[in-house]
N, C-alpha and C positions, 0 to 999 in steps of 0.2 A: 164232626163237621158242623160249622155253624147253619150252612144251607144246603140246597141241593146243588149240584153240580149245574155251573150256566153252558150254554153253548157259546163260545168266542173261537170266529172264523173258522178254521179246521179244526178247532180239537176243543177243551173243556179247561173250564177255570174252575177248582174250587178252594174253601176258604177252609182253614185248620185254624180253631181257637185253640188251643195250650194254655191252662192256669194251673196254678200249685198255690197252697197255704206254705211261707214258711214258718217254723218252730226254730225258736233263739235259745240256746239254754246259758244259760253264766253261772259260775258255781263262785262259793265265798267261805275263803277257810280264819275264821276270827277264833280267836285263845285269849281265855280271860285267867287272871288272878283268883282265885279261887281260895275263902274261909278255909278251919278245921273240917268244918261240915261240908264242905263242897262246894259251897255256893257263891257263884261269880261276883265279888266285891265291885262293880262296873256297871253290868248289867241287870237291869231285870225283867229282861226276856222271858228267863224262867223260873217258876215256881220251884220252890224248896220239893213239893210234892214229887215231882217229875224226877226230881234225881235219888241214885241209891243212897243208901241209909249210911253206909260206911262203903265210898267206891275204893276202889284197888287201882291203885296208879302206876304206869308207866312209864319206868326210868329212861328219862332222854336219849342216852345211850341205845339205846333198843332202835332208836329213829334213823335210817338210811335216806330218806328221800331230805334233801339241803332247804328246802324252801320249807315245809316242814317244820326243819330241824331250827333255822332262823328265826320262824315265826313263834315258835313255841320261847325261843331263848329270850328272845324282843317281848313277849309277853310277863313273862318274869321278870322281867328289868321295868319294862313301862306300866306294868297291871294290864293291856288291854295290848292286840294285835288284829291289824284284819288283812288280810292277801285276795286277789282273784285268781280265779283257778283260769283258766284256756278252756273254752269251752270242748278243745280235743285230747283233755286231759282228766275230764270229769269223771271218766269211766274209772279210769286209774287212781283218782284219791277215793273216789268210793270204793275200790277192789283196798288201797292199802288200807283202809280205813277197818276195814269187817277180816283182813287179815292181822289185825294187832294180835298179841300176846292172849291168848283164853284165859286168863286169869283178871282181864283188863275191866273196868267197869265200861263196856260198849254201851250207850244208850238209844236204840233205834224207834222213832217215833212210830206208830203204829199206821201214821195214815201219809206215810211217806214224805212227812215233814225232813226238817235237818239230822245228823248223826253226830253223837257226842260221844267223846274219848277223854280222862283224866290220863297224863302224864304228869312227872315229879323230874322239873327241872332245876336239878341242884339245890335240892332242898323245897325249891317253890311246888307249891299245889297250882296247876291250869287246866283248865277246862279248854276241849279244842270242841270248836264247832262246825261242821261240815255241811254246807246250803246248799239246795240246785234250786234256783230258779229258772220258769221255763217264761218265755213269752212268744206272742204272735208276733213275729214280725211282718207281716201282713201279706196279701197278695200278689202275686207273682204272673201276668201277663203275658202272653204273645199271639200275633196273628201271624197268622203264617197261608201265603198265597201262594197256589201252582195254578200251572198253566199244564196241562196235559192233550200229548196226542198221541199217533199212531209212532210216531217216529222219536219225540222228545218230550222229557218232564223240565218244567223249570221252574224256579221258586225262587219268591221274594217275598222280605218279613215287613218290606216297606210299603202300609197301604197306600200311598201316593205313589207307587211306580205300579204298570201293568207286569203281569207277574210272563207276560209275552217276555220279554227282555228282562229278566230275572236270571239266575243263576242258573245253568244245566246243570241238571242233574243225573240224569242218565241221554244218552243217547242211541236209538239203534237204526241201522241201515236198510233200508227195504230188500226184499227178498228181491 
């Protein structure tokens, strides 16, 4: 409660503030062209260091999910590819992503940075890159006013209206 409870005529006004921080997440799945060495001909996001020495790639074929499947194909064709994921899908490219093939060069950042997968799309060497970014999308508001008595609660989120003639909410009958 923002206050205490006032006295209005028979019965009690009081005032309910409600805030929430909201969290935005977007994820971004980009596939590069990728050297004999591994290394993304496009980009240089990453260091030669960061990646394996000799990775082990997986065959397109192995890929079920279409968008995916698309992005990775469009990547060998153009050298470069980027997709956004639905941020109510993010859980699901990260779960396919750590379910590849065990024999895959998985590269997972240590501090919870993006996730890296080599696939071999008909011949092409690609790097798939898997992002979440998270943001504030800022604060989130509401006042919320009741009118409480012995008999009726009513409430209204509009502070220009008396929350007396606000919405019922419960009512009971005197004994």
């Amino acid at each position: 409660m923002e206050q205490e409870p006032k006295r209005a005529a028979d019965g009690y006004q009081l005032t309910l503030v409600v805030s929430a921080s909201i969290i935005q997440a977007a994820g971004s799945l980009d596939a590069y062209e990728v050297d004999s060495d591994g290394i993304p001909k496009i980009t240089n996001r990453l260091e030669s260091s960061d990646l394996p020495d000799d990775p082990t790639y997986i065959p397109i074929e192995e890929v079920e999910d279409r968008l995916l499947y698309r992005l990775l194909e469009s990547a060998a064709v153009n050298r470069v590819e980027t997709d956004s994921v639905d941020d109510s899908k993010i859980e699901q490219y990260s779960e396919l992503i750590a379910t590849l093939s065990p024999d895959a060069s998985i590269i997972e950042s240590p501090s919870g940075g993006p996730e890296y997968a080599y696939f071999d799309v008909g011949g092409t060497p690609v790097l798939l890159e898997f992002r979440i970014a998270t943001s504030d999308g800022g604060l989130w508001g509401e006042e919320i006013l009741y009118y409480v008595t012995e008999y009726v609660v009513r409430r209204t989120e509009s502070p220009d209206s008396s929350p007396k003639n606000g919405k019922l909410i419960e009512c009971r009958f005197p004994e």
